[in-house]
N, C-alpha and C positions, 0 to 999 in steps of 0.2 A: 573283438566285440561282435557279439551277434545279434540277430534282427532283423526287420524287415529294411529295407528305404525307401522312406515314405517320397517319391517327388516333387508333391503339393507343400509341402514342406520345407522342402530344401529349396526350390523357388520364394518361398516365402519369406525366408532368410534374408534375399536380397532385397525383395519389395519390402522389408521390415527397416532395412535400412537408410532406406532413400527416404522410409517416412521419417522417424527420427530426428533423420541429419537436417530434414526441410526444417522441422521443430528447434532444433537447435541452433539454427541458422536466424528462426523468428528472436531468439532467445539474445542473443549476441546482436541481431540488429538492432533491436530495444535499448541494448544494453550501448549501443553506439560503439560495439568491439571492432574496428577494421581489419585487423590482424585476426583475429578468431572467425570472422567473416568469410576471409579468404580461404584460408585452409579449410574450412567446411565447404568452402564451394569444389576446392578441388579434389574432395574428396567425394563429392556427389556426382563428378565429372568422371574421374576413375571409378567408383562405384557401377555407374550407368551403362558409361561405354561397356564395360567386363559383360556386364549382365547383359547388355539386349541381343553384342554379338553370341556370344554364348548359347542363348536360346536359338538365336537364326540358325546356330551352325549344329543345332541336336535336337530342339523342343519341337520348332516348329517342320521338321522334316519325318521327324514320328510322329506329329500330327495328321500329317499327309498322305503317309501308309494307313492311318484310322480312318478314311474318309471325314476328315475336319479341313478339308483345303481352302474353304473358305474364310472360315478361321484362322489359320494359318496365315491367309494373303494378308488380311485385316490388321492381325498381329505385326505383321512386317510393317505395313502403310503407317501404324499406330508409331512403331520404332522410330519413323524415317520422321515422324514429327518432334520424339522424343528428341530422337540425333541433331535437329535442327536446331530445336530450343536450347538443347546443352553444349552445341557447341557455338551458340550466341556467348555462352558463360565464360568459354573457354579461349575464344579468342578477346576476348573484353575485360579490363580490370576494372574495380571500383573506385581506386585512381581516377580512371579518366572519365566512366558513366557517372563516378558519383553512387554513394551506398544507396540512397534513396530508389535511384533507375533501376542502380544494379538490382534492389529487393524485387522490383517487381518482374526482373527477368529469371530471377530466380525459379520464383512463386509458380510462373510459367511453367518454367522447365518442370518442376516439382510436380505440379497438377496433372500433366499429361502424364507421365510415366504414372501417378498414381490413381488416376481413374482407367490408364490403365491394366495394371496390376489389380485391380478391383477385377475386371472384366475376366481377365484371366482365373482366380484364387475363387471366383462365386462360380464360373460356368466351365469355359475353356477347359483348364486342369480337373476339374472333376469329374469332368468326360471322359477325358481321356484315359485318368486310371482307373475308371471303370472298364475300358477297352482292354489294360494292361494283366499280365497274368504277376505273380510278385518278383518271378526273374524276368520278366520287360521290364516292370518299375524299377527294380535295382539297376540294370544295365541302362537306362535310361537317364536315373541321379547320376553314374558314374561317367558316360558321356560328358553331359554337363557341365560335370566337373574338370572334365579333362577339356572340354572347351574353352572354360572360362580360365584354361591357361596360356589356353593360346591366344585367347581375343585383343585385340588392341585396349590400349588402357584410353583413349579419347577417341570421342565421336569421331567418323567420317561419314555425314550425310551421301558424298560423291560414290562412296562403295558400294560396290554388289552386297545385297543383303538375301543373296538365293538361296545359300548355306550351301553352295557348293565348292566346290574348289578354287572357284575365279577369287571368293570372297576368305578363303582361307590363305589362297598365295596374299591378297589384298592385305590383310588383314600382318602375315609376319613379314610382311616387308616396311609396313606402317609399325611396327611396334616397337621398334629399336628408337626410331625417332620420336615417339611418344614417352619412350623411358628417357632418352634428351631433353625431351622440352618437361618433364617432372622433375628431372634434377636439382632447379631452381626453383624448385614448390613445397610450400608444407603442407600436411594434410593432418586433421585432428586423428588422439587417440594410435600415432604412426611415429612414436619418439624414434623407437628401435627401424620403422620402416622410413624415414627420414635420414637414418644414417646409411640404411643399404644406399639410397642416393649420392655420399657423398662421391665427391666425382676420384678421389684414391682409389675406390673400392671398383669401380667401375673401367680406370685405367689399369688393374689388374686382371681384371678380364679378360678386357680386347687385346694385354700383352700375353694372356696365357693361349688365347683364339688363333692371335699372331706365331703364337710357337707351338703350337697342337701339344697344350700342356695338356693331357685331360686330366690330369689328376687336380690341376688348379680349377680345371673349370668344373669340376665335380663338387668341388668343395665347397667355390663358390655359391651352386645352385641353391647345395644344403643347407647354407647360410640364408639365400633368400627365403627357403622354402621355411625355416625356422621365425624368421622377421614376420612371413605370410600370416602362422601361426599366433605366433606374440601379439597382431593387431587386435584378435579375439581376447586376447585376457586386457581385464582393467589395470591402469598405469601402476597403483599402487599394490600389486602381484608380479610385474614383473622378472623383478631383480628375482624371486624364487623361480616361478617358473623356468624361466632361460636357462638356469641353473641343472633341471633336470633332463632327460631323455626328452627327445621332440615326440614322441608317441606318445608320453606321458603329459601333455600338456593339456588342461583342461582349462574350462571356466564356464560361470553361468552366464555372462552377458557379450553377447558379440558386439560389434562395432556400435552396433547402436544403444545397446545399455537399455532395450524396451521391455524384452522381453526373457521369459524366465525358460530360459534352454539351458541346456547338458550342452556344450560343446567338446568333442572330443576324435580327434587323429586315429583314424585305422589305416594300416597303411594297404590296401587292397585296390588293386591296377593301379598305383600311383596316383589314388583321389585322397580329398580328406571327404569323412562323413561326418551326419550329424546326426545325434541321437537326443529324441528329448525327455527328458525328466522333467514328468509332473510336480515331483517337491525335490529342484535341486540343492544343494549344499553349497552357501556361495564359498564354504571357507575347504571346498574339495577340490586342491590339485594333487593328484598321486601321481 
């Protein structure tokens, strides 16, 4: 695929989806869904944590080379509020708060990361690739990306959020126990990414880790890295998709189902990209 990579963009992707999932969260509490309830939350928990470390550990450190450091700092403090409120979410079930509390701690979490993301997508971000030349911007998406593979999947308020290495060690030492404590979680729209959790699949890992199988732990990854995929396309495309090449996997609505993007796999430094189409084709997977 060729193109530019837009970064305001590809940030946008995730602020698109924390709005969504707050809407869909109002949608299911109305609806008095406890079960649909939850799994939206831990999905806003996984979503968040991915995103804000991600940015610590790329966005706001190339903001800091542009003279934006103040910005930057802001951005961090704004995080460490976000991290707060989601991981109220995270340690608390609606079992014991009761859906009613639980809603409004939700609401919480929601509001800040998205008056957030406001601050960012109208000022921050458009500064800064104005600062970028279009191979800053692309190495910059691809960062990013390759950050939000590293980043823990649940908040840690307690962690270095400097985006240096303190918060990287921080960050894959916390992540194996956060793929622990998801094993026991649904998350919407994650049929396929629900089963990489079962705990078989997971006891084959650490038996192939335990006997330096690479070849399992290769395959493994590929598997996950395919499920990552599958979250992007809608439940009822599936069964097709999976079916074909993982490069070939497309769809027009990512997790959130808001907005009308081309999603689509290049496989370039080991990221995925995003490309968007003004009038996508929803019935285009090639």
């Amino acid at each position: 695929m060729t193109g530019k990579k837009n970064l305001l963009d590809e940030i946008k992707v995730d602020h698109d989806n924390i709005r969504d999932l707050h809407k869909r969260f109002h949608d299911a509490y109305k609806a008095g869904d406890h079960g649909h309830c939850e799994a939206i939350v831990n999905t806003i928990i996984h979503e968040a944590a991915v995103h804000s470390d991600a940015e610590e550990l790329s966005i706001y450190k190339l903001m800091e080379r542009f003279n934006m450091a103040s910005a930057a700092e802001k951005d961090r403090d704004d995080h460490q509020q976000v991290k707060q409120a989601v991981s109220e979410l995270d340690t608390h079930q609606i079992s014991g708060a009761g859906l009613d509390v639980f809603a409004q701690k939700v609401d919480k979490a929601c509001r800040l990361f998205i008056e957030h993301a406001e601050e960012e997508e109208n000022d921050q971000l458009p500064r800064l690739c104005k600062e970028l030349s279009a191979d800053e911007q692309s190495k910059a998406v691809d960062d990013f990306l390759s950050a939000s593979k590293m980043a823990p999947t649940r908040p840690h308020p307690s962690a270095p959020q400097s985006g240096g290495m303190t918060q990287k060690l921080a960050g894959g030492m916390s992540k194996p126990l956060d793929k622990a404590v998801e094993m026991g979680r649904k998350f919407v729209d994650h049929d396929c990414f629900n089963r990489a959790f079962l705990p078989a699949n997971w006891i084959v890992f650490l038996s192939s880790v335990l006997l330096f199988d690479w070849e399992a732990r290769i395959i493994f990854t590929q598997k996950l890295e395919l499920v990552r995929l599958l979250r992007r396309v809608p439940p009822s495309d599936r069964g097709q998709a999976a079916s074909r090449p993982t490069a070939a996997i497309k769809n027009t609505n990512p997790l959130t189902k808001t907005k009308e993007r081309l999603y689509q796999r290049q496989k370039t430094s080991s990221t995925v990209r995003v490309q968007h189409d003004p009038n996508p084709d929803p019935a285009q997977i090639d």
